[in-house]
Each structure stands twice: as C-alpha cells, then as structure tokens.
N, C-alpha and C positions, 0 to 999 in steps of 0.2 A: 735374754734379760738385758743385754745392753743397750735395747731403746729405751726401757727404763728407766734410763739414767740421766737422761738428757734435763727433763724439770729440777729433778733432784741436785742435779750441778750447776745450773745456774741459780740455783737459791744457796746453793753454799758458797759461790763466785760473790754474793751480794754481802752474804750474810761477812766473808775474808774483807772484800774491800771496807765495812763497815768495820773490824778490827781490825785494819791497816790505818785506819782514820784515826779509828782510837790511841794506838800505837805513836803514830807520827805527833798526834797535837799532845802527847804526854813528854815525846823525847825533844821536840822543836819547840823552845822557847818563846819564839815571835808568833807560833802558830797556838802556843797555851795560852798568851797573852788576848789573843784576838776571841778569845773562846767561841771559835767556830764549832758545831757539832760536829762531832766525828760521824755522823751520817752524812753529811754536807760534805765532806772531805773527801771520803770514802767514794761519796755520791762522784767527785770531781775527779778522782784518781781513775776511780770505771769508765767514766765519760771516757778519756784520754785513752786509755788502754783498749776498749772497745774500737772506738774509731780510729785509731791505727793497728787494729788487726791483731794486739797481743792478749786478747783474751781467751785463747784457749779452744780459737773459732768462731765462739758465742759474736754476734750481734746485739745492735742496739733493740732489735723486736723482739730477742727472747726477754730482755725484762718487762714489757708491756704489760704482759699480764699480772706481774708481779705489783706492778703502780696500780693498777685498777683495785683491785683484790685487797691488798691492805691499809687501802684508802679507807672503804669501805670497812674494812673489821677497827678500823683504827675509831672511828664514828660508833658500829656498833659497839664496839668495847666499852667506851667513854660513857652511853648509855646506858649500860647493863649497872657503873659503878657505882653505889648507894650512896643516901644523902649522908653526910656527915651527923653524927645526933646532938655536939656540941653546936650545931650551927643552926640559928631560926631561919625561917622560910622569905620570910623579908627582905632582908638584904640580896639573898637568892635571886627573888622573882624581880626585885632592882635593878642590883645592877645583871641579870642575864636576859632583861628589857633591855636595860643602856647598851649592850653588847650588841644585840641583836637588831636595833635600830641604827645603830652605827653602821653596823657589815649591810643591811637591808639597803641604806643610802650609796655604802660603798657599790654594792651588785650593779645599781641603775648608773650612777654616777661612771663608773670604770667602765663600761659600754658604752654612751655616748660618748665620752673620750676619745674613747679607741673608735669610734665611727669617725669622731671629726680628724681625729691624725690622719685615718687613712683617705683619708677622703680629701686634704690637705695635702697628702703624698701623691693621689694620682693625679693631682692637679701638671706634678712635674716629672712623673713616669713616664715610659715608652709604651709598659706593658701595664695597666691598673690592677686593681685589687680589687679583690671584691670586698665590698665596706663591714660583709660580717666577718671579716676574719679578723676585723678591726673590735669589733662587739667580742667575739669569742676571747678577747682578752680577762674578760671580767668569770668566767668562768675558769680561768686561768688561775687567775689571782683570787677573786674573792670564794672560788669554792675549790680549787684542786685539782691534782692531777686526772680524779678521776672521772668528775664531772665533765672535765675537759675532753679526756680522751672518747668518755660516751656521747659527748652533743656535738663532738669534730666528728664521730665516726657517722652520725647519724644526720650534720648536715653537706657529709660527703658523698655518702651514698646515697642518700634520698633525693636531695637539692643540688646536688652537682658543685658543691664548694668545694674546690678544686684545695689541696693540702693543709684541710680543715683539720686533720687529726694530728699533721707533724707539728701545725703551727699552736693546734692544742697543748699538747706536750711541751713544746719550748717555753708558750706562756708559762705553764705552769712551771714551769725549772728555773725560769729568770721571777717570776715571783718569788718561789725560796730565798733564791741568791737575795732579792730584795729585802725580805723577811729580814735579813742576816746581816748582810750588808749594810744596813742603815738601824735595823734595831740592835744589833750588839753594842755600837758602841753609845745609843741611847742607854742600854742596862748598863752598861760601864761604868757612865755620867751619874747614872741614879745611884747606881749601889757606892762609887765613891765618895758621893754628896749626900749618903744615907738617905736618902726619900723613898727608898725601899722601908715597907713594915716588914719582913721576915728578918732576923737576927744571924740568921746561918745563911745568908751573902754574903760572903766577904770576898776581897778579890786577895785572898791568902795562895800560897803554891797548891796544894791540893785541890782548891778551886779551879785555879788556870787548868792546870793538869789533866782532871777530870776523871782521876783514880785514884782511888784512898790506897794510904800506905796499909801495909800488914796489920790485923788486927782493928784496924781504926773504922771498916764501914759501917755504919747501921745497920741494925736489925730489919726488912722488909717484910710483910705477909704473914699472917698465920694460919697452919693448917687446918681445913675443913673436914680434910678428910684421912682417917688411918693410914698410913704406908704400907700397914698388911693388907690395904685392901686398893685401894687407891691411891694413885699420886695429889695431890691437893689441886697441883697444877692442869694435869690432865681434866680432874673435872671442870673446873673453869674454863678450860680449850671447849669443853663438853658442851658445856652452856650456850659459850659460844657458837659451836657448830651446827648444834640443835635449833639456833635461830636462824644461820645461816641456811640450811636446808629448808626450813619453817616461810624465809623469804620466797627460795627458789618456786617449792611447790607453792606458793600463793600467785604470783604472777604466770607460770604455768598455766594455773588452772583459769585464771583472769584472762590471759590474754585469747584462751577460746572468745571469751564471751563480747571483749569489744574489737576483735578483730574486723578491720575495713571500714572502723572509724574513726573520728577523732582523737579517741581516747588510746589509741594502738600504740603511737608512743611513750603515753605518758606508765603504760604497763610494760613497757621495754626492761630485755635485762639488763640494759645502758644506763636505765634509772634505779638500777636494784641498790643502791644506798640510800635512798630515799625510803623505800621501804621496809630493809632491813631496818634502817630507825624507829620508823614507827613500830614494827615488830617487836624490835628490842624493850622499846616502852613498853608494850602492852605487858611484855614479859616480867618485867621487871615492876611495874606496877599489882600485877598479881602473885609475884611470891608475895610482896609487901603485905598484900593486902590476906594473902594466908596463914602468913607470920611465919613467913620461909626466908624473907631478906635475906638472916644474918647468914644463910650457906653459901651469900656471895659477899669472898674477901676484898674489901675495898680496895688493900693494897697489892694481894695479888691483880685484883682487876687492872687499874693503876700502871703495872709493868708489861700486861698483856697492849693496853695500852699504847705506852710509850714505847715499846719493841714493833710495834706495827710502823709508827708513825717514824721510828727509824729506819725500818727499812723499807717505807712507801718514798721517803726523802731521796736514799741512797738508788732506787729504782728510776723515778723520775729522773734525775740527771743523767744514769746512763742510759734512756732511753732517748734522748735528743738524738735526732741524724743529724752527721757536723754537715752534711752538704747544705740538707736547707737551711740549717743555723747561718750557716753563709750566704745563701743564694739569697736572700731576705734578708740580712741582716741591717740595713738600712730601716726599712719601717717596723721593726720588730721591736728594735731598740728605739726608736723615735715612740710607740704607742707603751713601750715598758716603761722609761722616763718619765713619760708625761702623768702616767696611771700613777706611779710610785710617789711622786713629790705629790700629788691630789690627794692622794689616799694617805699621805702622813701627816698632812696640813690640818684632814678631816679628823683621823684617830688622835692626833698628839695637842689640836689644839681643844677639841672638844673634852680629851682628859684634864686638862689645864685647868678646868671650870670645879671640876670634885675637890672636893674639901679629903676626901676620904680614898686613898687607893688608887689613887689617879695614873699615878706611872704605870702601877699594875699593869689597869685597865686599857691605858694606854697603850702599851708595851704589848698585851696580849691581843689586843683586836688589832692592830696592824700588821700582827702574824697572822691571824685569821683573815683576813681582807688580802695578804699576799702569799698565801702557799693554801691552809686550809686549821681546819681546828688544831691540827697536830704540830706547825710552826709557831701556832699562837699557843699550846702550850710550851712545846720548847723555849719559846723566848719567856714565856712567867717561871719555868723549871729555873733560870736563869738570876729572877729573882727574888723566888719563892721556891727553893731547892727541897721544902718539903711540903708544899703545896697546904701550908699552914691557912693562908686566907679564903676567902668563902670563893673566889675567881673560879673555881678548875670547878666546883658544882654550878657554877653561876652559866661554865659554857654548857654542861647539860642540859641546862632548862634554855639557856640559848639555842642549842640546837633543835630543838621542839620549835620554840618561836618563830626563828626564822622559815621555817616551814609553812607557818601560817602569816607571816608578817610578808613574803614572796611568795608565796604561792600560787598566784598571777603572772607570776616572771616565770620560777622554775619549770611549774607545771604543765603552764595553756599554754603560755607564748617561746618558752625556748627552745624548747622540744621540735614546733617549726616554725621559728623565727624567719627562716629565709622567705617563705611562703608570706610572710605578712611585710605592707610596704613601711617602708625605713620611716614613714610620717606618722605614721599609726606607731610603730614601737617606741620615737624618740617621745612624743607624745606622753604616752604610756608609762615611760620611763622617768619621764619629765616631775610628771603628777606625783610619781610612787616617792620621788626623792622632798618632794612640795610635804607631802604627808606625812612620811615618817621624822623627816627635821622638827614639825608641828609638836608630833609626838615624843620627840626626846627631849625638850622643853618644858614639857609635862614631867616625863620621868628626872632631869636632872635637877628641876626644884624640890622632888619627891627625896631624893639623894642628901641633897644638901649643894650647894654652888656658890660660890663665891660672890 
C-alpha cells in the first residue's frame, strides 16, 4: 500500500503550502496589505522548498500533473455554473464579446511579440533560440498553465523544440506573478477611489486578512442533495467527473478515427480542455433545456471552481525547474516584460473607453491574457468579492467565444505551429488582430464609450 501514497501526498504537499500562504498573509501585515492570494504565496513558498530539496523528496514534476488537471476542471467547472436569473442575456453576450475580443487580440498580439524579442535576442547570442519558444509565450500567458504544458509537450516531442515544455511552464508562472504583480495594485487604486460597483470591497482588516473573524463569514451553497443520502458536494464532484470521463472516452474513441492525419493533434489528450468545454456546454445546456438546471448549485459550483484554480496557481509555480529559470533567464524576462506592459496597455486602456464596469473588465481580462480564466477571476474576486456583477457569467460565454473567435489559432495552426513558416503564422496572426480590433469597435459602441 505505500506506493499508493505517493499522488495522494503530493496533493496534500500542495493543498499545506496553500494553507501556509493563507496563514502567512493573515499574520504578515505588509503581506495582507499587498493582497496577494495565498495560492500565489503558497504557490512561492513550494517553489523554494522543492528546489532546495526540503520537500519531503517530491520534485518540481511531481506537481505537473497536478497544473494540467485542474486547469482544466477549473474551465470545466466555470461552465457547468448556471446563468444568474436576475441577470438579462445582453449585457452577458456584451460584454463576454468585449472580453473575448480583447484576449483573441491579446493570443496573436503576445506571439508576435515573443517572436520579435527572441529573435532580437539571438541577434546577440552565442547559442540562439528557437523563435517558437518566443511564440509559446502567448500560450503562457493568454491561456495557462495547461495549454502551455500540452503545446510545449507536443512541440517537443514532435518538432524537436528543444525545452518547450519547461519554458511553457515558466511562461506560465511569471504570467501569474504578472497577473498579481501589476493587477493588485490596480484593484487597490480602484477600490480606494471607489470606481469599483460591488459595495463589499473595501480595503478594511478582514479584507487585507483574507479570513473572517468567528461567526462573521457568509453563508455559501445550498444543498441539493439529503445528507442521508448524499453529500451535496460529492454530487457536484459527480457532475463533474461524469463530464470528465464523458471527455476522456470522446477523444479515445476520435482519435481511432483521425489518426495519421492532420487532425491527430487537434484530438490529443494535450487538448482535452478544449473539449471538456465543449462537453461541459452540451451538458449543461441539456439539464437546462430538461428543467434539471436548478440540481446544479451555482454557489457550490462557484467554490469547485475557485478551489481548482487555487490550487492550479499553487501547482504552476512549484512546477518551475529553478535550473532553466536561470539558464534562460535573460530572454525569458526580456519576452515576459515586453508581453506584460503590451497586454495592459491593451486590457486597461481599452477598459478606459466603458462607461459601465470598466475597471472590472479591465481588471479581469488582464488576468485572463496573463495566467488564464482562474487569475482573471481572482483578480475580479478582488473587486467583486461576491461576484455581484454580470463579469463572472460574462467569462462563461467568453469561453465558448473564444473558441470560435481563435479557432484558427488554437486548433489548425498551434497544434503544429512549428511545421508552418514564421511568414505564414505572423501573417495570420497579423490579420486575426486587424479583425478582431474591427470587431470590438462594433461591440464597444454596442456597450456604451465614452
């Protein structure tokens, strides 16, 4: 029985450092002040602990799987979670256009970037790069850990992109840091100059803190299901897993069918959040439409949720190997910089033009464009601590969108980018950013603009 044990303790390793983050930014002053997530912390304390050896043995690879996985359920979750009934569908399909047009130009935009740094870098290298590792920054940042780790793995192994999956990984963890780094003390600014609409921001101690005193939390969730018979919770994991398996055997059975063609990657299980999405729609579109919705609680969904996407946070960082963090650390940071101030110029100044919810929106797709949907809710949790605005359904129909708003990116051309020449992608990438600006022009007169 004691191999057994091995998965099982590196998710309780993950799950401590995430209640040692929590701990530390409730008793450290300067650290409640900065309201860093205690997954973020957590996330930084394992880094350190990992690669010097006092984990307990574990490595930086036993959490890999763990980033992948509830990247993924963090996405599915988000999906499963019903539309609000006080909320009309308008504002919805709005502003989760404006969102999705935003990250769409962020995706093209954050790759050509990272093509001309690195390619600006090997100009005064010994040893060059290769110019997708420069591209694979946008996968980093504008989609996540796990996108990243599937399309490093996939242009490693296929295409010979020599430490595609570590320099995945990093993108993806110095995205976070960016997410954090530069959006906290943006919600800072707003919530202290009030241009937040939720009422229950304030930057009071319980706030900083990030743990209600005795007695003071709110009530979350309501049960679905009898305790004599089931846990409410457990069913919702159910829900969950039942789509999760539903994915598995779908691409299983697919990938008979287009195997040894083009299509082989895009059936990979490196892209299985991609379909677990859609899955999860269909699923969640047919209780609806049976008049089964209400057995999924929005709020328990909600915490299934936000528990993923903390401990997908906490994962990512200790999955960094500090060697190559170092051995690269020159154009890593040089293509992170550059991506970071582009992508806030785009999100903070494009929000500037809404008459309506701008910081929000602001606020929450520049988390979305630097870690993945789960920093851009953490950064709105930040200033919509009950997720009162229409924002947090806005990014479900967002994620549908962007699906078909990239679809061309994610699906035909990422999968094997390396295989097509750099004139054809930037091209391609050119165009995608030409069209979608066109179209959020469209949508932000629809909004309202200044």
């Amino acid at each position: 029985m004691a191999d057994s044990f091995s998965g099982v303790l590196v998710f309780a390793l993950l799950a401590t450092f995430i209640l040692a983050g929590t701990i530390i930014r409730a008793k450290i002053p300067f650290l409640a002040k900065t309201l860093i997530p205690a997954s973020l912390i957590g996330g930084l304390i394992g880094f350190v602990l990992v690669n010097t050896n006092l984990a307990l043995g574990y490595t930086s690879e036993d959490f890999i799987v763990f980033t992948f996985h509830f990247f993924t359920l963090s996405f599915m979750s988000l999906v499963l979670t019903g539309a609000d009934p006080k909320q009309t569908k308008t504002p919805i399909f709005l502003g989760g256009s404006w969102l999705a047009l935003i990250w769409v130009i962020s995706l093209a935009m954050q790759a050509v970037l990272g093509l001309g740094v690195i390619q600006a870098y090997n100009l005064a290298a010994d040893v060059p790069l290769s110019e997708f590792l420069g591209m694979l920054v946008t996968h980093g940042f504008t989609q996540g850990p796990g996108q990243a780790l599937a399309l490093g793995d996939l242009w490693q192994h296929q295409y010979g992109i020599e430490n595609a999956v570590d320099f995945g990984l990093i993108y993806a963890s110095m995205g976070f840091l960016s997410a954090f780094l530069f959006g906290i003390p943006v919600a800072r600014w707003a919530i202290r100059n009030q241009f937040q609409t939720s009422t229950l921001a304030e930057l009071d101690p319980v706030f900083e803190k990030g743990i209600y005193p005795k007695g003071e939390g709110p009530i979350s969730g309501k049960q679905i299901t009898h305790s004599a018979n089931v846990d409410s919770l457990v069913f919702h994991l159910g829900i969950l897993g039942f789509a999760y398996l539903l994915t598995d055997q779908w691409l299983l059975h697919t990938q008979v069918l287009v195997v040894d063609t083009l299509f082989a990657n895009v059936f990979s299980h490196n892209l299985f959040f991609i379909h677990g999405l859609i899955i999860c729609v269909i699923i969640r579109f047919i209780l609806d439409k049976l008049g089964y919705g209400h057995y999924i609680d929005n709020e328990t969904q909600k915490r299934i949720t936000g528990s993923s996407v903390d401990l997908m946070v906490a994962a990512t960082l200790i999955s960094i190997q500090f060697g190559i963090l170092i051995e690269f650390f020159v154009p890593i940071l040089l293509v992170c910089v550059v991506v970071t101030l582009a992508t806030a110029l785009l999100c903070f100044g494009c929000a500037s033009r809404l008459k309506s919810l701008g910081v929000e929106r602001g606020l929450t797709t520049f988390g979305c464009c630097c870690g993945s949907t789960g920093s851009g809710l953490l950064l709105l949790r930040i200033l919509d601590p009950d997720l009162s605005t229409p924002i947090a359904k806005e990014l479900a129909f967002f994620n549908i969108a962007i699906l078909f708003l990239s679809f061309h990116i994610l699906t035909l051309m990422a999968p094997i980018l390396p295989a097509i020449s750099l004139i054809t992608v930037a091209s391609v990438y050119m165009v995608t950013i030409v069209i979608a600006a066109s179209l959020l022009i469209v949508i932000n007169r629809r909004i309202g603009t200044d």
